[in-house]
DRENDO-1510 file (C-alpha; in Angstrom, 1 decimal, always signed):
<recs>
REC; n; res; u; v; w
REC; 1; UNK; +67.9; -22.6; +10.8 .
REC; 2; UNK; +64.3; -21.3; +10.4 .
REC; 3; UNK; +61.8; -20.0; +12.5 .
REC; 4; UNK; +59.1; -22.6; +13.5 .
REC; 5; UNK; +55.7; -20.8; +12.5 .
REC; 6; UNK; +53.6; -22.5; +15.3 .
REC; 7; UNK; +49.7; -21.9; +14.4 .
REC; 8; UNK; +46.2; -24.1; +14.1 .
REC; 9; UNK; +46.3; -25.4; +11.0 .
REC; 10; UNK; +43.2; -26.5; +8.6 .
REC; 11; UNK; +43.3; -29.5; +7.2 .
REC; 12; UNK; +44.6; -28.4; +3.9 .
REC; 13; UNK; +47.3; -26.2; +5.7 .
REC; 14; UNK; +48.3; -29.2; +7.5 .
REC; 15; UNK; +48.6; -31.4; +4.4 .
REC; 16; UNK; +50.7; -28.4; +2.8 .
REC; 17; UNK; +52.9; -28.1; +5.9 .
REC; 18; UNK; +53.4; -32.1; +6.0 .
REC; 19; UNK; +54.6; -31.8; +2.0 .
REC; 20; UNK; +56.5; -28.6; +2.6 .
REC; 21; UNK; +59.0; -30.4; +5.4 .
REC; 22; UNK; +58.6; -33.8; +3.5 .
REC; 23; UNK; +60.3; -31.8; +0.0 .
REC; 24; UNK; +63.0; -29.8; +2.7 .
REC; 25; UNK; +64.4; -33.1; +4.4 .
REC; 26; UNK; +63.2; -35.8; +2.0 .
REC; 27; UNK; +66.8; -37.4; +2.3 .
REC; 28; UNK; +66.5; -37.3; +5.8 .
REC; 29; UNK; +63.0; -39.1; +5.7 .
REC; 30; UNK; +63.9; -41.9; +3.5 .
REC; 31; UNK; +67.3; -42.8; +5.1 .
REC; 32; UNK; +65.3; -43.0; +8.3 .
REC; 33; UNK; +62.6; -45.1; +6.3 .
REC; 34; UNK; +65.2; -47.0; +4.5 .
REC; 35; UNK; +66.3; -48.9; +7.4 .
REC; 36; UNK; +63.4; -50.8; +8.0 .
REC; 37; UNK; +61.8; -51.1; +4.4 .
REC; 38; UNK; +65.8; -53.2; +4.0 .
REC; 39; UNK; +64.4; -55.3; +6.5 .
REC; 40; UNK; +61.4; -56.5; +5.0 .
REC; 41; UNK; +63.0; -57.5; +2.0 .
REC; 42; UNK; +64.4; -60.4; +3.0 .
REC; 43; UNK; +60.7; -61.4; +5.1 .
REC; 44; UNK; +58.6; -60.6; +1.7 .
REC; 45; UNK; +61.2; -62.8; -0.3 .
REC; 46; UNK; +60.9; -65.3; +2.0 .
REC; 47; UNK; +57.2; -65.2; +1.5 .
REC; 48; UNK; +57.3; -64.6; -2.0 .
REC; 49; UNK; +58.8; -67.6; -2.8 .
REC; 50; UNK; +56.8; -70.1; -0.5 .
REC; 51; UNK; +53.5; -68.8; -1.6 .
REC; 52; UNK; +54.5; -68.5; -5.3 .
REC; 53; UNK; +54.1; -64.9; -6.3 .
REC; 54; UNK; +53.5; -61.5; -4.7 .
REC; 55; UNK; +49.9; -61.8; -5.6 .
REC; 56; UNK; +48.6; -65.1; -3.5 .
REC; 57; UNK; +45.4; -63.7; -2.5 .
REC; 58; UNK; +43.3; -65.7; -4.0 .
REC; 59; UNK; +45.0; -69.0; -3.3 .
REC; 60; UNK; +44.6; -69.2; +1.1 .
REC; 61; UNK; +46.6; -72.1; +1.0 .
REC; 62; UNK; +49.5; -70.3; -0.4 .
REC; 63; UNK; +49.1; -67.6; +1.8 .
REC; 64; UNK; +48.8; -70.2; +4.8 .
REC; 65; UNK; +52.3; -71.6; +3.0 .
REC; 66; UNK; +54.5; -68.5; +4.2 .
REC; 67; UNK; +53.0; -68.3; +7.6 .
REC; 68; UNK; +56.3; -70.8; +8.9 .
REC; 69; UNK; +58.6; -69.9; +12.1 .
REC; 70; UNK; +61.1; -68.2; +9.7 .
REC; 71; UNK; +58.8; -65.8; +8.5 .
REC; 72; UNK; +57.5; -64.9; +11.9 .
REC; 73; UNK; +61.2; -64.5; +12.8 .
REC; 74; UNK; +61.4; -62.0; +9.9 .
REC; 75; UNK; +58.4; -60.4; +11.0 .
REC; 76; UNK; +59.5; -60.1; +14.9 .
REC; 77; UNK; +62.9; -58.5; +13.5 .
REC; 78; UNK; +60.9; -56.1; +10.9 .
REC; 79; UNK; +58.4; -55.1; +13.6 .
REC; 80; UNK; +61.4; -53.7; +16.2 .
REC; 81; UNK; +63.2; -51.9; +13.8 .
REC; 82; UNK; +59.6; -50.4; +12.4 .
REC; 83; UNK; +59.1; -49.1; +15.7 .
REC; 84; UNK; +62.5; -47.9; +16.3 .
REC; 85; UNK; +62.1; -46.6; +12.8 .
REC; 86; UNK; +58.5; -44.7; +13.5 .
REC; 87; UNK; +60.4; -42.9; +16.5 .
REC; 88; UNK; +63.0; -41.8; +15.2 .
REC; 89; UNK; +60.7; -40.1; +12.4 .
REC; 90; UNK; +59.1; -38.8; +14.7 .
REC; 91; UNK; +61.8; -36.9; +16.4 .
REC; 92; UNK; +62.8; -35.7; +12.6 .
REC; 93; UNK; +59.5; -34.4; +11.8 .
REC; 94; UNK; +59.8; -32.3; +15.2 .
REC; 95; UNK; +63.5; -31.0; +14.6 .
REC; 96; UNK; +62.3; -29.5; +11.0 .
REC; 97; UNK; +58.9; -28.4; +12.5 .
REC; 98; UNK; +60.3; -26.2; +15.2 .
REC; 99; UNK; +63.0; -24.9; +13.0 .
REC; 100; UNK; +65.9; -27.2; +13.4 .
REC; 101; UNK; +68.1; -29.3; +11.3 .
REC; 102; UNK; +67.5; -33.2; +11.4 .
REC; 103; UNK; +69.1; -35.7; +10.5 .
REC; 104; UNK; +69.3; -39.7; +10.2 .
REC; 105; UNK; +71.5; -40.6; +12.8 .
REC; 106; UNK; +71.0; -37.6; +15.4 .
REC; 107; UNK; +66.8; -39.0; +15.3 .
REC; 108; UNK; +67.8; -42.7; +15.7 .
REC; 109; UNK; +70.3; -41.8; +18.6 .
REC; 110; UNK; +67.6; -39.6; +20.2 .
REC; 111; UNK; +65.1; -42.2; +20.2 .
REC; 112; UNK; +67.3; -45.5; +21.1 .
REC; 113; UNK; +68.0; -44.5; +24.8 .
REC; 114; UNK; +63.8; -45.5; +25.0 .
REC; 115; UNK; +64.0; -48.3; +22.2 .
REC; 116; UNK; +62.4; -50.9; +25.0 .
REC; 117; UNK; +59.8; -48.7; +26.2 .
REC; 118; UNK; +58.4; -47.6; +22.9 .
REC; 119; UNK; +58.1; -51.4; +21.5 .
REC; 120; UNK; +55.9; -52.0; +24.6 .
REC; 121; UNK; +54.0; -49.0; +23.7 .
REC; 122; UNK; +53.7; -49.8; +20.1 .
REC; 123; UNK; +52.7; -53.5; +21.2 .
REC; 124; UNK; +49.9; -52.0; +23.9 .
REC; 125; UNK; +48.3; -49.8; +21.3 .
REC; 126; UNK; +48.6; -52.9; +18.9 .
REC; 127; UNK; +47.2; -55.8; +20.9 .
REC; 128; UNK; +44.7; -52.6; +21.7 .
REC; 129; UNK; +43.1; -51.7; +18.5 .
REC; 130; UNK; +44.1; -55.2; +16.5 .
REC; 131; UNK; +43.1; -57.3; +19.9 .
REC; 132; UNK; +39.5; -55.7; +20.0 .
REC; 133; UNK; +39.0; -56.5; +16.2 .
REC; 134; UNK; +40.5; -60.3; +16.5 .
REC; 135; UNK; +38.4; -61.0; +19.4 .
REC; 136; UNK; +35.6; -59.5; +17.3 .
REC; 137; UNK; +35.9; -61.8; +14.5 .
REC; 138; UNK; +36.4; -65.0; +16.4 .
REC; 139; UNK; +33.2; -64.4; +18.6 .
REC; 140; UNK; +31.4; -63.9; +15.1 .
REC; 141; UNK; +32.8; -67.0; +13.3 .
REC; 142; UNK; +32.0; -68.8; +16.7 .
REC; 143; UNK; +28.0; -67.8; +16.6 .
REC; 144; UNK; +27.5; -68.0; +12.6 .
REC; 145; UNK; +28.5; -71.4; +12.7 .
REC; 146; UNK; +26.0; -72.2; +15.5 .
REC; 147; UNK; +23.4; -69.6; +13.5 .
REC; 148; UNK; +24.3; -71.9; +10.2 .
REC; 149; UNK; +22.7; -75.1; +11.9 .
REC; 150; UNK; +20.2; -73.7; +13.9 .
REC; 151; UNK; +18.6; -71.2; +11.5 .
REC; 152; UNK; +17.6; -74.6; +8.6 .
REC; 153; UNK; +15.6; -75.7; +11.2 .
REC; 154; UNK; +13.8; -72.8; +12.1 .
REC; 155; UNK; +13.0; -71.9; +8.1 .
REC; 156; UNK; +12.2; -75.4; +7.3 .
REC; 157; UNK; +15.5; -76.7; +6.2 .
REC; 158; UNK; +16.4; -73.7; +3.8 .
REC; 159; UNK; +20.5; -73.8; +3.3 .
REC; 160; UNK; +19.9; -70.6; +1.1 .
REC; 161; UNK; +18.5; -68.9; +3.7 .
REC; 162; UNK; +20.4; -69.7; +6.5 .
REC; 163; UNK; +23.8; -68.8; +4.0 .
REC; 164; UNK; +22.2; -65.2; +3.7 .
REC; 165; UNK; +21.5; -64.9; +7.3 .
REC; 166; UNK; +25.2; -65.6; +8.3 .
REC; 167; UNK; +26.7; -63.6; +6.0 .
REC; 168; UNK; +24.5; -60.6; +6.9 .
REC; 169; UNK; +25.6; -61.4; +10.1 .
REC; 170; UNK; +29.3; -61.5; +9.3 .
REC; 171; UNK; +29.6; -58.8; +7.3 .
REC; 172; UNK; +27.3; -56.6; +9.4 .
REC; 173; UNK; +30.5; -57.6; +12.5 .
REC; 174; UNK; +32.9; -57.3; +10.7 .
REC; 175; UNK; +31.9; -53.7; +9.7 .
REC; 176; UNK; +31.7; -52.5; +12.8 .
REC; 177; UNK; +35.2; -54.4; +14.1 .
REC; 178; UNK; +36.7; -52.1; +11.6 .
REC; 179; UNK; +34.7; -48.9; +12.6 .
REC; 180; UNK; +36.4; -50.1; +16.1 .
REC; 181; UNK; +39.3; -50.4; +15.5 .
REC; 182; UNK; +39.6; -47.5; +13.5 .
REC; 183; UNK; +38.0; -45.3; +16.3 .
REC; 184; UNK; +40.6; -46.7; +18.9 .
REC; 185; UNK; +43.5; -45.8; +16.1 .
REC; 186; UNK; +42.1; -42.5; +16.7 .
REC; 187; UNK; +42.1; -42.2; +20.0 .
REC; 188; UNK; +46.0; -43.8; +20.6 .
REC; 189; UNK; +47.0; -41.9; +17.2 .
REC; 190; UNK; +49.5; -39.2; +18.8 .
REC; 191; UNK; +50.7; -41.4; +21.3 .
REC; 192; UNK; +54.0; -41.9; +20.2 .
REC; 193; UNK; +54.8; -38.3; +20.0 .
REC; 194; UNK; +53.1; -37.8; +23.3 .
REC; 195; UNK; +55.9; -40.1; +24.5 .
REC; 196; UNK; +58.8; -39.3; +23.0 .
REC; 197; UNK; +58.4; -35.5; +23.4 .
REC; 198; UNK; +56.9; -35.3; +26.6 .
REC; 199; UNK; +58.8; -38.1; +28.3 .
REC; 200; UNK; +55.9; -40.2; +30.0 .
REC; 201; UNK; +55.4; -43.8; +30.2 .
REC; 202; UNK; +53.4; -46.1; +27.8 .
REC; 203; UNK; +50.1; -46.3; +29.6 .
REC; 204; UNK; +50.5; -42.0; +30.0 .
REC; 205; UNK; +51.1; -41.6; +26.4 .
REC; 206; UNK; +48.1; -43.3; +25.5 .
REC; 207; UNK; +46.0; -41.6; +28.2 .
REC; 208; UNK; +47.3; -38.4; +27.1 .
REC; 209; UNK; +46.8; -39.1; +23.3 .
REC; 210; UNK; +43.1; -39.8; +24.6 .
REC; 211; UNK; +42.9; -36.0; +26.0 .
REC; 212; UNK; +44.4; -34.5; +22.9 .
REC; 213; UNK; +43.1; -36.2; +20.3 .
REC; 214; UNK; +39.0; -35.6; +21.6 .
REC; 215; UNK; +37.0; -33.4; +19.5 .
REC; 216; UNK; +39.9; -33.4; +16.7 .
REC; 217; UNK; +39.3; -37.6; +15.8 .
REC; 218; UNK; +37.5; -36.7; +12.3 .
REC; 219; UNK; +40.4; -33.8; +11.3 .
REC; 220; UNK; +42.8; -36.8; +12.0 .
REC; 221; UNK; +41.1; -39.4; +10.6 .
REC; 222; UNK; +41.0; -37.6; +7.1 .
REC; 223; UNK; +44.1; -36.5; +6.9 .
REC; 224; UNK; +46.6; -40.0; +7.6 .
REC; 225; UNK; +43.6; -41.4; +5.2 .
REC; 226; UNK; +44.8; -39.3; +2.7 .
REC; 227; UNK; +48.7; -39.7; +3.7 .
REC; 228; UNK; +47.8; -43.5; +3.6 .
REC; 229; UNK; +46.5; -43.6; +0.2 .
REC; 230; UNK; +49.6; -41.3; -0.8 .
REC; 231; UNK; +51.9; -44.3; +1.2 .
REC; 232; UNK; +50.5; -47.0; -0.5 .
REC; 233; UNK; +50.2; -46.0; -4.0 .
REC; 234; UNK; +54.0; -45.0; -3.7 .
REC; 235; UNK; +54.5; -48.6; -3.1 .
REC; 236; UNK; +52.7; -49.8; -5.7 .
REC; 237; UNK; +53.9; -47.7; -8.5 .
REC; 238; UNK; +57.1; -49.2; -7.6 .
REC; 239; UNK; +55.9; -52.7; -7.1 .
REC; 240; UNK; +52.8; -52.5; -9.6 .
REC; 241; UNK; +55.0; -53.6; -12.9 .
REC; 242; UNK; +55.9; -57.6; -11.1 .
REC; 243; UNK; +52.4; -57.8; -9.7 .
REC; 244; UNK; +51.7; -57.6; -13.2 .
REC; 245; UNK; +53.9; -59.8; -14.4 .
REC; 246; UNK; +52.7; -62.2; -11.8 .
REC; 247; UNK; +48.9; -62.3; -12.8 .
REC; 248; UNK; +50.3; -63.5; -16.0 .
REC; 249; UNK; +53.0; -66.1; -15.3 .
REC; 250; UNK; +51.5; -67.5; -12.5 .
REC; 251; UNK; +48.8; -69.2; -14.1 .
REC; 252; UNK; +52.0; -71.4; -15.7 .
REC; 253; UNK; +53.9; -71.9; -12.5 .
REC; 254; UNK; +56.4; -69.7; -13.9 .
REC; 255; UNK; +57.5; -66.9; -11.7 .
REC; 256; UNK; +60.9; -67.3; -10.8 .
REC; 257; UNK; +62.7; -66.4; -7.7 .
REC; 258; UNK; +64.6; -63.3; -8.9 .
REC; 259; UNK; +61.6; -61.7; -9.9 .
REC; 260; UNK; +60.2; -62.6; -6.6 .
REC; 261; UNK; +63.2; -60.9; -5.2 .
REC; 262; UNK; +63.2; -57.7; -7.6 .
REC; 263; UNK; +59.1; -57.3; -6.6 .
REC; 264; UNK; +60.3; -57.5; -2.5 .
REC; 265; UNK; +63.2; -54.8; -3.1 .
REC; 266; UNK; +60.8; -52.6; -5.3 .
REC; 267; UNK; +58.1; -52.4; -2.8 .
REC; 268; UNK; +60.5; -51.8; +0.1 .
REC; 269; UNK; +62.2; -48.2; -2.2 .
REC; 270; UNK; +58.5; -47.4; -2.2 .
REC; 271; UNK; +58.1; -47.8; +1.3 .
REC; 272; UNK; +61.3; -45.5; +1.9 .
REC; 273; UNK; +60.0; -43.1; -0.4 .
REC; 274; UNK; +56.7; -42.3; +0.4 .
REC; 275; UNK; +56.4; -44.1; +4.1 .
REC; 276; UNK; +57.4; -41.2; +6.1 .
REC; 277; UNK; +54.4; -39.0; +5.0 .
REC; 278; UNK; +52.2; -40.4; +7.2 .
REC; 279; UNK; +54.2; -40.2; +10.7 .
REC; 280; UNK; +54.7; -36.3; +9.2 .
REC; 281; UNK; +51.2; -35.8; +9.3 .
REC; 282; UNK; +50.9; -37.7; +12.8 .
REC; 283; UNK; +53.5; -35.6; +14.5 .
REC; 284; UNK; +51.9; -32.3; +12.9 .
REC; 285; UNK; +48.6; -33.6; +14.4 .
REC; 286; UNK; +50.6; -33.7; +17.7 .
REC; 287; UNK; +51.4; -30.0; +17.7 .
REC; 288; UNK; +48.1; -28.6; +16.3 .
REC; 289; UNK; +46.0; -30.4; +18.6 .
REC; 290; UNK; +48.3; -28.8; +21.4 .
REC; 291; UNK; +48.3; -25.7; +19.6 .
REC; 292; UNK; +44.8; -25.6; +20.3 .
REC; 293; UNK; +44.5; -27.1; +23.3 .
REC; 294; UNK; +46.9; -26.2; +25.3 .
REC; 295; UNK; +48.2; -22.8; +23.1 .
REC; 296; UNK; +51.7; -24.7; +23.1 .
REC; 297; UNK; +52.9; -22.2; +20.2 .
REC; 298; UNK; +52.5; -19.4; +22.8 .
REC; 299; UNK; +54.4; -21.9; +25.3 .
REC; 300; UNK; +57.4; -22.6; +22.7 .
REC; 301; UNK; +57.7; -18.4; +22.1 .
REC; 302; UNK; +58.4; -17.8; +25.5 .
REC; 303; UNK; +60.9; -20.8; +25.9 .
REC; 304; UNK; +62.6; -19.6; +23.0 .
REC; 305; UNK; +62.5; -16.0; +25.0 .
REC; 306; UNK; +63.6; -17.6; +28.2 .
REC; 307; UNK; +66.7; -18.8; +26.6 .
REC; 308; UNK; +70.1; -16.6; +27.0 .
REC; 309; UNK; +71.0; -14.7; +23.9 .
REC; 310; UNK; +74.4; -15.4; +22.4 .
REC; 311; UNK; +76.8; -12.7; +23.0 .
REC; 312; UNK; +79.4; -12.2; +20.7 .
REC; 313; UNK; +83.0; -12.4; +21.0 .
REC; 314; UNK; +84.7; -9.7; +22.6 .
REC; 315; UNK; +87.0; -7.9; +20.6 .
REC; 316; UNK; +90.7; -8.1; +20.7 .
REC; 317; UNK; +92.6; -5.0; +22.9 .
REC; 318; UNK; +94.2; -3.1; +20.7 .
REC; 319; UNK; +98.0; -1.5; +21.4 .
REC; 320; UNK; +98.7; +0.0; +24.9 .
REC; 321; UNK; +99.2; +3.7; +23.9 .
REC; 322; UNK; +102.4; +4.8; +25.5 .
REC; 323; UNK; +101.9; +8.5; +24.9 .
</recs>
């Protein structure tokens, strides 16, 4: 067991530190990861096959084909063991940061005596950031269609005009729902640590992730960018060969369903593989920002000092002299 080496880290300290533990413990990661990225293999089949391809982004009414009550039924069962998942990762990344040894089943146990409370904590910073952003949209859709009949009037019946207007308009709200949402990612983004580490309810988590992560948002926000670009070009290295494949045969109506299942299991190996980076950096985030903050390396030395040194064995007596 090594020594945790508690200290502010730079950015590109931090991003070294996430890949140092990531490279140590990798099996540890991805058998944590694994677990859920199984579970979506049976949702993105499922939605594979009713839209007709992985790539069904051009064709909304494909996409609008897989939104049935089975796939939400996939999704509700993927979503729990995400979260589960993201805790128990969480208590990993901590064992190997302070210098312990993790491993797959010791981080799920830790993490399933609060299974309930952490889905309503994931679900409150959800319905949080996403909510926000949702209601956003609607309120937008709701005045550019009123803007769309009212503005031809006003510029003597121009439908060119009044197209440009609305879409200005859109894209101008939609812009800043996403600037919105990402700011409140920021603000809730150690939350789950906070939680699990400092044992405090849902709505103290995210008031303390509030506190910790001021001032430090930007340092944050660069560095899961980065980890998310890493996540999601694992994934489609993986998955990138059968999205290929589907540009082509799709245009013939002749992607078959194994395919559709080889492109849902290759997706979810790249999710196990390269998924964990980004709760590594989130969790490192956690301690730096406390680091600074709060000088928790300084508060973790003199635990470690506080705690009763192992003494050794006492040896054997050796033969009674009878001299």
């Amino acid at each position: 067991m090594e020594t945790a080496e508690l200290r502010p880290l730079s950015l590109g300290e931090l991003l070294d530190r996430t890949f140092t533990l990531y490279r140590n413990h990798f099996w540890v990661f991805v058998g944590i990861m694994a677990i859920p990225s199984a579970v979506a293999v049976p949702m993105n089949f499922f939605a594979y096959n009713k839209q007709g391809g992985p790539l069904a982004f051009p064709n909304p009414q494909a996409q609008a084909a897989a939104l049935t009550l089975p796939f939400w039924g996939f999704f509700a069962i993927f979503w729990l063991v995400y979260s589960l998942a993201m805790g128990a990762a969480a208590h990993a990344v901590a064992e190997a940061y302070l210098g312990r040894d993790p491993t797959v089943r010791g981080a799920y146990q830790r993490v399933g005596a609060r299974f309930w409370p952490l889905i309503g904590l994931v679900l409150n910073v959800f319905l949080r950031v996403f909510g926000v952003f949702v209601v956003l949209v609607i309120a937008v859709a709701f005045l550019g269609g009123m803007a769309g009949t009212l503005i031809p009037g006003i510029v003597g019946g121009s439908q060119v005009a009044a197209v440009v207007v609305v879409g200005f308009v859109v894209i101008l709200a939609l812009a800043a729902g996403g600037g919105l949402a990402i700011y409140l990612a920021l603000r809730y983004a150690v939350s789950i640590p906070a939680f699990l580490f400092e044992q405090l309810g849902a709505l103290a988590a995210i008031r303390r992730s509030v506190q910790l992560t001021k001032g430090r948002r930007g340092h944050i926000f660069l560095a899961a960018f980065l980890a998310s670009i890493i996540s999601y070009v694992g994934v489609i290295v993986f998955q990138g060969p059968f999205l290929v494949g589907s540009l082509f045969t799709s245009r013939n109506g002749g992607w078959p369903a194994w395919l559709n299942f080889t492109a849902a299991a290759s997706g979810a190996i790249g999710a196990s593989i390269t998924g964990p980076i980004l709760m590594i950096v989130i969790v490192l985030c956690y301690y730096d920002t406390r680091i600074r903050k709060e000088a928790f390396d300084l508060q973790f030395m003199m635990q470690s000092l506080d705690r009763p040194a192992m003494v050794p064995p006492a040896a054997p007596p050796g033969p009674v002299s009878t001299a």
